[in-house]
C-alpha positions as CSV (number, residue, x, y, z in Angstrom):
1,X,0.0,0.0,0.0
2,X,1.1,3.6,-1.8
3,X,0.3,6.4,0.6
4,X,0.6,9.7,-1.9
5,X,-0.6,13.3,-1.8
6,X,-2.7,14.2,-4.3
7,X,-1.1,17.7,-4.4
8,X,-4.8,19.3,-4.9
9,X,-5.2,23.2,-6.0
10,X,-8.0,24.2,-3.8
11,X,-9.7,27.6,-4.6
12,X,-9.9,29.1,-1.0
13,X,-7.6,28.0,1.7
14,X,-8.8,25.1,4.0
15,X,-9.7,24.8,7.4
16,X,-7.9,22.6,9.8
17,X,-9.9,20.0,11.7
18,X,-9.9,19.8,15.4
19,X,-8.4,16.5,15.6
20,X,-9.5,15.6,19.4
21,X,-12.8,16.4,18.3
22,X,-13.1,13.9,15.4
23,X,-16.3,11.9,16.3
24,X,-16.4,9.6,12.7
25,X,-14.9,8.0,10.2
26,X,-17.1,8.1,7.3
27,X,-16.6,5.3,4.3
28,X,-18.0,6.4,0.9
29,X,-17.3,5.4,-2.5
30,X,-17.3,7.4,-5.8
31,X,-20.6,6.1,-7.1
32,X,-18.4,5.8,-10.9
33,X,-16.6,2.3,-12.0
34,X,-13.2,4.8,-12.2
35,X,-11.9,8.3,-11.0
36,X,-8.8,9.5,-10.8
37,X,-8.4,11.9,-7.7
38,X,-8.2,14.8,-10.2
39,X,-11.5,14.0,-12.3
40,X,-13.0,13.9,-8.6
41,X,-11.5,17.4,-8.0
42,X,-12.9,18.6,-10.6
43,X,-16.4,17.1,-10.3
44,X,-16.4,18.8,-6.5
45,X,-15.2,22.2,-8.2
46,X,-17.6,22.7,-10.9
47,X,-19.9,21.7,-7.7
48,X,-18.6,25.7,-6.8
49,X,-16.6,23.4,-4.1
50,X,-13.0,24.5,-2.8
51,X,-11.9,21.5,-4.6
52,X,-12.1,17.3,-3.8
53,X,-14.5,16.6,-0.7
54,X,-13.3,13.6,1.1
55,X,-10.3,13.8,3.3
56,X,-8.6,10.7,1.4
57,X,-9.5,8.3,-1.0
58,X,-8.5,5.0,-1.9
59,X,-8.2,3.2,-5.4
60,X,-9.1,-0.1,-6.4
61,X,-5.3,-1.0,-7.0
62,X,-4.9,-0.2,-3.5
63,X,-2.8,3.1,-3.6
64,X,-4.1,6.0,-1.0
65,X,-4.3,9.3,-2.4
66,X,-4.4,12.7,0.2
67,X,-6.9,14.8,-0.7
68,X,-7.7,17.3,2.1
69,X,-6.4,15.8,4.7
70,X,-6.6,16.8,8.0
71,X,-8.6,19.7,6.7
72,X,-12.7,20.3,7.0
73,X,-13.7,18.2,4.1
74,X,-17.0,18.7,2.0
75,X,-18.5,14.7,1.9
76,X,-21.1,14.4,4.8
77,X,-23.4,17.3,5.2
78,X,-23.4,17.9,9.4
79,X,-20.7,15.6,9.8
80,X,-17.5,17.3,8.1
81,X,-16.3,19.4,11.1
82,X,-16.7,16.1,13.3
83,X,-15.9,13.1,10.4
84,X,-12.9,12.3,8.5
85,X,-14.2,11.1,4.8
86,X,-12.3,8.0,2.9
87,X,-14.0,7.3,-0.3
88,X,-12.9,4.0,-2.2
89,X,-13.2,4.4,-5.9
90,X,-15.7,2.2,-7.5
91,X,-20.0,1.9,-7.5
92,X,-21.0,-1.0,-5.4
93,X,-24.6,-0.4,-6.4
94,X,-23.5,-2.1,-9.6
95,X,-20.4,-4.0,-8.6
96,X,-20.8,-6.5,-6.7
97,X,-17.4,-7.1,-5.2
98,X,-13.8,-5.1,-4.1
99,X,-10.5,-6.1,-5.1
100,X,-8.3,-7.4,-2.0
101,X,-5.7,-4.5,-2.5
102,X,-8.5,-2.1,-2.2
103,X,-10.3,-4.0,0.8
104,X,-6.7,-4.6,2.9
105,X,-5.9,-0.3,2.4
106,X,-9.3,0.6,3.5
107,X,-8.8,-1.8,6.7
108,X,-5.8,-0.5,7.4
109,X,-6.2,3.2,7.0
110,X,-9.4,2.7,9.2
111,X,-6.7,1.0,11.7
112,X,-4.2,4.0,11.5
113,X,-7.2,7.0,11.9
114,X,-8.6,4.6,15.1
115,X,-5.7,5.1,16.4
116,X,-5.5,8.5,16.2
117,X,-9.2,9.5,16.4
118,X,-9.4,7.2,19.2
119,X,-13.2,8.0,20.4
120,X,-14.5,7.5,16.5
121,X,-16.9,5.5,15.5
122,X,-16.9,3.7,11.9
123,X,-19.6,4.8,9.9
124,X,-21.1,4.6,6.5
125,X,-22.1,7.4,4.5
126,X,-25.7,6.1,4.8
127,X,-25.6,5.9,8.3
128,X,-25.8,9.8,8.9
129,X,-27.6,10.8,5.9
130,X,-30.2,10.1,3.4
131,X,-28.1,8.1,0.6
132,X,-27.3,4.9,-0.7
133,X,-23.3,5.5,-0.3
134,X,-21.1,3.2,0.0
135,X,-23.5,0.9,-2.1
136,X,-25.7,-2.4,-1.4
137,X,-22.9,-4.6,-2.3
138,X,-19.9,-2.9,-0.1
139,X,-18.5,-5.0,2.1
140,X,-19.0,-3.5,5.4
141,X,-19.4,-6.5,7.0
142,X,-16.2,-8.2,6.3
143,X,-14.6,-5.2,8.1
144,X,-13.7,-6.3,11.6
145,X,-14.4,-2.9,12.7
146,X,-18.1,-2.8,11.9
147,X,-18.5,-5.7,14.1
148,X,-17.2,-4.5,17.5
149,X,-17.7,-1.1,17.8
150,X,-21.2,0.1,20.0
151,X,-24.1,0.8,18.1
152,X,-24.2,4.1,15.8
153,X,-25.0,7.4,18.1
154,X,-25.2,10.5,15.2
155,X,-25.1,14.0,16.5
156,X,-24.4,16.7,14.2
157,X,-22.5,19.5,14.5
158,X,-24.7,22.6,14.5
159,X,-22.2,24.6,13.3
160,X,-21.8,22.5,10.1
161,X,-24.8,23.9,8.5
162,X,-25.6,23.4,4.5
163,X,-23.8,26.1,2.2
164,X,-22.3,26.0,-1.1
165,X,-19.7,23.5,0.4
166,X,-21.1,21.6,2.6
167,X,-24.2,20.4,1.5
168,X,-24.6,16.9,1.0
169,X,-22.8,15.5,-2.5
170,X,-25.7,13.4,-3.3
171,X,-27.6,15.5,-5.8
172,X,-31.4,16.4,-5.2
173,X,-32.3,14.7,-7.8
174,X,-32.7,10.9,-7.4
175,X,-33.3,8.0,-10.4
176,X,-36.0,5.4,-9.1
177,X,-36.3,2.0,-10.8
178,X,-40.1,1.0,-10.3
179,X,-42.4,-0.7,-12.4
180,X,-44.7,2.6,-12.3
181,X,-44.3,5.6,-10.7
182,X,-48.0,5.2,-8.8
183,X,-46.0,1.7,-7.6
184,X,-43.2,2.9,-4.7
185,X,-43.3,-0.7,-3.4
186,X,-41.8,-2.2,-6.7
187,X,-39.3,0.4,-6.0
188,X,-35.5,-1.3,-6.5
189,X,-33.8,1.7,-5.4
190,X,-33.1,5.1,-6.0
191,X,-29.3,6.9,-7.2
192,X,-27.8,9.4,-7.9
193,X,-26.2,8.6,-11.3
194,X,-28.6,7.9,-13.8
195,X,-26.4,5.2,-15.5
196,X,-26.4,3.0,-12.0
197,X,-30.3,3.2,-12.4
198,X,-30.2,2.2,-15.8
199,X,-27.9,-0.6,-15.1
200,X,-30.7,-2.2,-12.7
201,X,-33.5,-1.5,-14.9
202,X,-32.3,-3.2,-18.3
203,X,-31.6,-6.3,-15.7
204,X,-34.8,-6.3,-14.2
205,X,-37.4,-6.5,-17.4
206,X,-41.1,-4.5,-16.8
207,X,-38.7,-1.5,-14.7
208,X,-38.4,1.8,-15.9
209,X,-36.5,4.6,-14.5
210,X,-37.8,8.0,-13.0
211,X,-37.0,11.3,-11.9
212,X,-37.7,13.0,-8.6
213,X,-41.0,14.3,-10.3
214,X,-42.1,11.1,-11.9
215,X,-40.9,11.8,-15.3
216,X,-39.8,8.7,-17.6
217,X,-35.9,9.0,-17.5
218,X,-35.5,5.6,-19.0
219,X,-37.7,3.1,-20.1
220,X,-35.8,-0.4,-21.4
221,X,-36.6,-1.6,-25.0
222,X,-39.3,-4.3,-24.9
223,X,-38.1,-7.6,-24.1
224,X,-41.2,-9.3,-25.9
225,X,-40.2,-7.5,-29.2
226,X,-36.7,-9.2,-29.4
227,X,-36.5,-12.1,-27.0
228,X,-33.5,-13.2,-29.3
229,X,-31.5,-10.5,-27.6
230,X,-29.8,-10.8,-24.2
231,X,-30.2,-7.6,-22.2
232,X,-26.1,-6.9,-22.7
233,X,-27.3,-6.4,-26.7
234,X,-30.4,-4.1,-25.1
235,X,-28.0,-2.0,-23.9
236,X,-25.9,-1.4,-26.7
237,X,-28.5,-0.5,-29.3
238,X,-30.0,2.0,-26.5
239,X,-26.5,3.6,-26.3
240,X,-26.1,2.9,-30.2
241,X,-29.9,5.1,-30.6
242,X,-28.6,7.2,-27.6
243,X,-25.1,7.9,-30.0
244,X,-22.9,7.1,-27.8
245,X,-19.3,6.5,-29.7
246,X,-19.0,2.4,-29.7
247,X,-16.3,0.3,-31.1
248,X,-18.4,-1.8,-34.0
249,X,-19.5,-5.4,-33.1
250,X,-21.1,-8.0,-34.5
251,X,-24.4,-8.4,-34.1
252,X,-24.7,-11.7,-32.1
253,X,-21.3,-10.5,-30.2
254,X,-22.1,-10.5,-26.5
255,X,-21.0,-7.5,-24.5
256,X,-19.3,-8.2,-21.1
257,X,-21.0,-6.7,-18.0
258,X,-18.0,-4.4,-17.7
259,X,-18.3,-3.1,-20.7
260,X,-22.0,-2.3,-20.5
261,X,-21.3,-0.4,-17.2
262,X,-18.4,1.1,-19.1
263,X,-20.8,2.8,-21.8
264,X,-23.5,3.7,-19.6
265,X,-20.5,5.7,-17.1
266,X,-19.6,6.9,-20.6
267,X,-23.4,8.3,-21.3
268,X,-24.0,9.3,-17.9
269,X,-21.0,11.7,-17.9
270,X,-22.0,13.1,-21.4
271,X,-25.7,13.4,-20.4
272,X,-26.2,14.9,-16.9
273,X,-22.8,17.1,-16.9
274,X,-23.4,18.2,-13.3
275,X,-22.8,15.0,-12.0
């Protein structure tokens, strides 16, 4: 394990966080298959952001990159004057599994800030606000430390109020995958990039996808038109209709479940820019 500064260029100089009175550390992830710690930088700062929220993130290959460090971060609205933010790259919404590297750095980086933040509970993102991060399929369970600690006591910090930096980085707007909008219960879940939602919705035939307002955001090609075609191929001719740049395939070719998650990060980013 690679511990690195990101050497950041932040847009206003960053406040230093009381270190005694660090009451959480809060595990996201990036809610993308990939990000460099610059392309998150840059998301956070066309957010009108400082720059990067979390205090240190971790790659799937294992290497740890400092991003604000001991610093007020921007990832946990309430929280970020009393939480230190790691965020693992990856979506575990859609991926259903973390590579070893990845998993052993997060452990021991949780080790090394217990140690210093030695009163601070290990939390999820979702445990102190209304979100789905770190995903369905993390593997918080298999951490050691989610299995001792007491159970979760949340009190924000009433200074930490919601401004231009500190609001919480989940965006208003959520993606639902129902059957019907009238139907919540056939509800699947609800995130924040509309690709994940796709994702779910062209495996799960009869779900669409919705806005916040109930608007059609994606409704999958009917199954009972082309039953010939596995949903990998539904994918690619929406993206294909959608035009989204794709290398040519044959048409009976079979598109890997990385590469369909590929292409829909790819329409995502070109779609909703302020994600």
């Amino acid at each position: 394990m690679t511990v690195q500064n990101a050497n950041l260029k932040f847009t206003s100089k960053l406040t230093p966080l009381i270190l005694a009175g660090i009451k959480y550390i809060v595990v996201h992830h990036t809610a993308s298959l990939t990000a460099s710690p610059q392309q998150i930088h840059e998301w956070h700062l066309n957010n009108g952001w400082a720059g990067a929220g979390y205090n240190e993130y971790i790659r799937k290959n294992g290497s740890v990159w400092i991003m604000r460090g001991d610093n007020v971060g921007a990832h946990c609205s309430g929280y970020n004057t009393t939480g230190y933010g790691i965020c693992c790259e990856g979506n575990f919404d859609v991926e259903t599994a973390m590579s070893t590297v990845q998993f052993d750095a997060l452990a021991e980086r949780i080790k090394f800030h217990a140690a210093r933040f030695k009163t601070a509970q290990i939390v999820r993102h979702s445990d102190l606000g209304a979100t789905a991060c770190p995903g369905r399929h993390f593997p918080w369970n298999n951490l050691i430390v989610s299995k001792s600690q007491p159970p979760i006591q949340t009190t924000p910090d009433p200074e930490d109020t919601p401004n231009a930096e500190t609001v919480n980085p989940v965006p208003a707007n959520l993606y639902r995958v129902r059957k019907t909008w009238d139907n919540p219960a056939s509800q699947l879940g609800a995130y924040a990039h509309l690709s994940n939602a796709i994702a779910i919705a062209i495996e799960h035939p009869a779900y669409m996808v919705f806005d916040s307002f109930g608007n059609v955001a994606f409704e999958p090609p009917s199954f009972a038109t082309a039953p010939e075609k596995c949903w990998q191929q539904t994918a690619y001719d929406y993206l294909q209709n959608m035009g989204v740049p794709i290398d040519e395939k044959r048409f009976n070719d079979h598109m890997t479940r990385g590469e369909v998650f590929a292409l829909l990060e790819k329409y995502d980013r070109a779609r909703i820019s302020h994600f």
